[in-house]
N, C-alpha and C positions, 0 to 999 in steps of 0.2 A: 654527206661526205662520210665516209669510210677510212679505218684505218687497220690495219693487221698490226696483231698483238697476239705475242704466242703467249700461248698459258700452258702448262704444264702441272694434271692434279699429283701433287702431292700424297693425297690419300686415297684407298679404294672405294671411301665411299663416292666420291666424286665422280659422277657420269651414271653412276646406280642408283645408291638413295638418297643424293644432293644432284642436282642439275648443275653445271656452268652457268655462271654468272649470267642473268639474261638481263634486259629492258624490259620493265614493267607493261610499258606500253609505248607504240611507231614514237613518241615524243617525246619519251624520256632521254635524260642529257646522260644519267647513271645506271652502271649496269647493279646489280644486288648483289651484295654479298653476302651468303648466308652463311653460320654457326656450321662448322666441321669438328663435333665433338664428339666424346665416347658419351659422355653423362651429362646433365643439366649443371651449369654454373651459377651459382646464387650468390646478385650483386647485392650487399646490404647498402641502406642509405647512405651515401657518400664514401663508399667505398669504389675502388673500380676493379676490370681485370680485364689480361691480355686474354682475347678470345680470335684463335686459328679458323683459318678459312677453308685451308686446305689446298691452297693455291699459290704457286707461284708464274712471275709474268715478264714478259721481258720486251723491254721499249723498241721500237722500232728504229732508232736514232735517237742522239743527244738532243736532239730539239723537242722529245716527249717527255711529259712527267706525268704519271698516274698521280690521283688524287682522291686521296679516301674521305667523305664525307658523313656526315652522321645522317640518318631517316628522320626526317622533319615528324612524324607520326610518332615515332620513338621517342622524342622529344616533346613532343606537345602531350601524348597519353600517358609516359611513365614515366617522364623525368630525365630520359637516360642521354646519352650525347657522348659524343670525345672526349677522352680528357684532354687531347693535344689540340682539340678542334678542326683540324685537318693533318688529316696524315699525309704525306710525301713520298712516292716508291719514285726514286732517282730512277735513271736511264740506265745504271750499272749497276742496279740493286736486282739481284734473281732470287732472292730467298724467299719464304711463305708471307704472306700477307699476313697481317694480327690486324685485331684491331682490338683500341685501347676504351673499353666501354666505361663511365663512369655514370653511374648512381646520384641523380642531383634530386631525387626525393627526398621529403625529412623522413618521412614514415615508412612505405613500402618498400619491399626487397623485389630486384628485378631478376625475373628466371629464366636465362636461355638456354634455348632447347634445341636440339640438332634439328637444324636446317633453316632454323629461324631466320628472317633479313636483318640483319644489324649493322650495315653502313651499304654506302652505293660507292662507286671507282669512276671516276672520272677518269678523260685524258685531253692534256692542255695541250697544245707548244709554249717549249721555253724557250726563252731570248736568255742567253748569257751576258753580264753586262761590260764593257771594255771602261772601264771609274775613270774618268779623268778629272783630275784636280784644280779645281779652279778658285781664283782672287773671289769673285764675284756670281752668283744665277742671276739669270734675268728674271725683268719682273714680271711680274703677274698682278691681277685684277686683288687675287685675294690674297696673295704675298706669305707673309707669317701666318695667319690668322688662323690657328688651330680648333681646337675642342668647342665645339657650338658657333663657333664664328660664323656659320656661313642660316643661321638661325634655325628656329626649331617646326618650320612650317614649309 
């Protein structure tokens, strides 16, 4: 399934020494977003920064939400991640994409570098929700039963 999403680059370099946002590979769920910068940003340990894409995108209807992700590799080799852990581009949001990298290394500083992948962009449907207020929910098998309840295996 398919969906049309305009993008509009922001920057010159986009289309010449950054490509659009692609899929890694036919199965990937996220497209890449790579580092649209002049000069390298150096995140020290547990610091973060916003770092531009160079991109903005616009939903195809209220029922889409882009969804910015962190690179599982980026996470597992450097430490590095969201600091929001998912970003959120509303359906009325047109402005540049950022993304909010944080440093969850104790030691190494993390260095990115134009063009580098530093989160992937999903897109959902959204269901808006109509809260109705009620006495009572119904029940369920596992009801209350929060944090560990439903066990550890």
């Amino acid at each position: 399934m398919t969906l049309k999403v305009k993008v509009k680059p922001l920057s010159p370099m986009i289309g010449n020494e950054l490509p659009l946002p692609r899929y890694a590979t036919p199965g990937s769920a996220g497209l890449d977003l790579a580092a649209c910068i002049e000069q390298e940003i150096v995140i020290r340990p547990g610091e973060r920064a916003k770092v531009p894409t160079g991109l903005a995108v616009q939903m195809p209807n209220a029922n889409v939400v882009g969804l910015v992700f962190p690179r599982s590799g980026n996470a597992w080799k450097y430490g590095v991640s969201l600091t929001n852990c998912v970003g959120v581009i509303d359906s009325d949001y047109t402005g540049e994409i950022q993304v909010i990298l944080q440093n969850l290394d104790n030691e190494q500083p993390f260095v990115v570098k134009r063009g580098d992948r530093i989160a992937q962009l999903l897109f959902v449907p959204v269901f808006q929700a109509d809260l109705m207020v009620v006495e009572e929910l119904d029940e369920t098998e596992r009801g209350d039963g929060g944090f560990g309840s439903t066990g550890t295996l």
